[in-house]
C-alpha positions as CSV (number, residue, x, y, z in Angstrom):
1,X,0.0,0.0,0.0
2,X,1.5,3.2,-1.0
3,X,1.8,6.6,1.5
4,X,0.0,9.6,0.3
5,X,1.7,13.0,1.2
6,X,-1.2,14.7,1.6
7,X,-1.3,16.4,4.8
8,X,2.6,17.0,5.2
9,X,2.4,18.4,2.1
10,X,0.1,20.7,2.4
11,X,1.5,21.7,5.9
12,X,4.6,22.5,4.3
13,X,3.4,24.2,1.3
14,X,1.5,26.5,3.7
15,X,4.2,27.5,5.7
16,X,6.3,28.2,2.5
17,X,3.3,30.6,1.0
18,X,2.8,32.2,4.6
19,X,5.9,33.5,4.4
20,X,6.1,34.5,0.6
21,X,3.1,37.1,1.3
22,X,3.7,40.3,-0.1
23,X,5.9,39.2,-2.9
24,X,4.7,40.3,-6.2
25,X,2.4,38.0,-8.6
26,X,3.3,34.1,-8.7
27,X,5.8,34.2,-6.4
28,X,3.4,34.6,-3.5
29,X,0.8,32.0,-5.0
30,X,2.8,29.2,-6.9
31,X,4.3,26.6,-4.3
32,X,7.2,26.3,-6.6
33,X,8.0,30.2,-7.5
34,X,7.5,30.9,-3.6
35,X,10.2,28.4,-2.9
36,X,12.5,29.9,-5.1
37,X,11.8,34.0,-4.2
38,X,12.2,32.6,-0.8
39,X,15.4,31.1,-0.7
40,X,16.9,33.9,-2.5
41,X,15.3,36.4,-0.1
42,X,16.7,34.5,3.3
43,X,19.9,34.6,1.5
44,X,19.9,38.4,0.5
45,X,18.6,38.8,4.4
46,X,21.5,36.7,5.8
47,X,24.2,38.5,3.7
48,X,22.4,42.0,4.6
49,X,22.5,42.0,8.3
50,X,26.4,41.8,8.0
51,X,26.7,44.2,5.2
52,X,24.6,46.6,7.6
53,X,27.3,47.0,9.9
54,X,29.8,47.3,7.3
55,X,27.7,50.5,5.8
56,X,27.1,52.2,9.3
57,X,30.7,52.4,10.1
58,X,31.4,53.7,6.7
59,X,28.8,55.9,7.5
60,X,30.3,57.2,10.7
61,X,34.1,57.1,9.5
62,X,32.9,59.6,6.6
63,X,30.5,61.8,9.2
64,X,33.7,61.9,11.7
65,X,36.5,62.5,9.0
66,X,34.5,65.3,7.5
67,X,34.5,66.9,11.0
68,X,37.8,66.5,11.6
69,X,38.7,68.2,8.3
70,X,37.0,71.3,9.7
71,X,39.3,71.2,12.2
72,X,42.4,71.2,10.5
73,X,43.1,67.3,11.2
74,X,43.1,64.2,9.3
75,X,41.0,61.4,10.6
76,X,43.8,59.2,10.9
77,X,45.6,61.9,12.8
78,X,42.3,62.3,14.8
79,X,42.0,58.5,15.8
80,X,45.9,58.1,16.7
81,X,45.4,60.8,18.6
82,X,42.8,59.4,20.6
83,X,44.5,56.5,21.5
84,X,47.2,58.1,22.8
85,X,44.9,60.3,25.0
86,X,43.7,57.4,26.3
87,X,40.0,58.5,24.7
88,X,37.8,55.2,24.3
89,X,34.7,56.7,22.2
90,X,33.9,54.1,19.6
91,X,33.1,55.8,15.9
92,X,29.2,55.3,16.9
93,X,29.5,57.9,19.7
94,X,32.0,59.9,17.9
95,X,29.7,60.3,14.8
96,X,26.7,61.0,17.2
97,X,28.8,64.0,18.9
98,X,28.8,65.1,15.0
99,X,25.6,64.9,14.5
100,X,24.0,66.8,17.9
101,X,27.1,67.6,19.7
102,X,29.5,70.3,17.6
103,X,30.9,71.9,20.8
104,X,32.1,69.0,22.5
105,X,33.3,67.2,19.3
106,X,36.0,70.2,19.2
107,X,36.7,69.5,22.5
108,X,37.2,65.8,22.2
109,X,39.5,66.8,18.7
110,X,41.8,69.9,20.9
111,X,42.4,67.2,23.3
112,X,43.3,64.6,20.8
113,X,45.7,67.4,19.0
114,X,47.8,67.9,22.3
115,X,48.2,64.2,23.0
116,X,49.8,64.2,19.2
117,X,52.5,66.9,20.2
């Protein structure tokens, strides 16, 4: 007597088409095309939630150097000069300070500057 698949099947066709809604046209109806968009899209997810982290530091390495530059000091300059300060702001909080805090950016850079001389 031969097994029919129904049930599983249909189980796991439904959780595959519950989570291809909101894809366009027969790749949130067809079993098959769903499977497909799907596995591409986890991938593209995956891949994305490291690349994210890669683009915000970019993000805040171009906000802080651009600062720096107003300040007559190169953000290599700027970082090595933290260090040896003994300054441990990660580029997050430094691109922040940027972004809402101008005053105390220059103070964090002045200090930086004398630890380089």
């Amino acid at each position: 007597m031969r097994v029919k698949t129904g049930f599983v099947r249909r189980r796991r066709h439904k959780k595959i088409l519950k989570l291809a809604r909101g894809f366009y046209s027969g790749r949130r109806k067809h079993f098959r095309k769903a499977k497909e968009q799907l596995e591409r899209s986890m991938y593209y997810a995956f891949r994305d939630r490291k690349q994210k982290k890669r683009d915000f530091r970019s993000l805040w390495i171009v906000r802080i150097n651009a600062a720096c530059r107003m300040n007559d000091i190169t953000y290599s300059k700027f970082m090595h000069g933290l260090k040896l300060a003994n300054i441990d702001l990660d580029r997050k909080v430094l691109a922040d300070m940027v972004m809402h805090d101008m005053p105390s950016f220059n103070q964090v850079v002045e200090m930086a500057k004398k630890a380089l001389k």
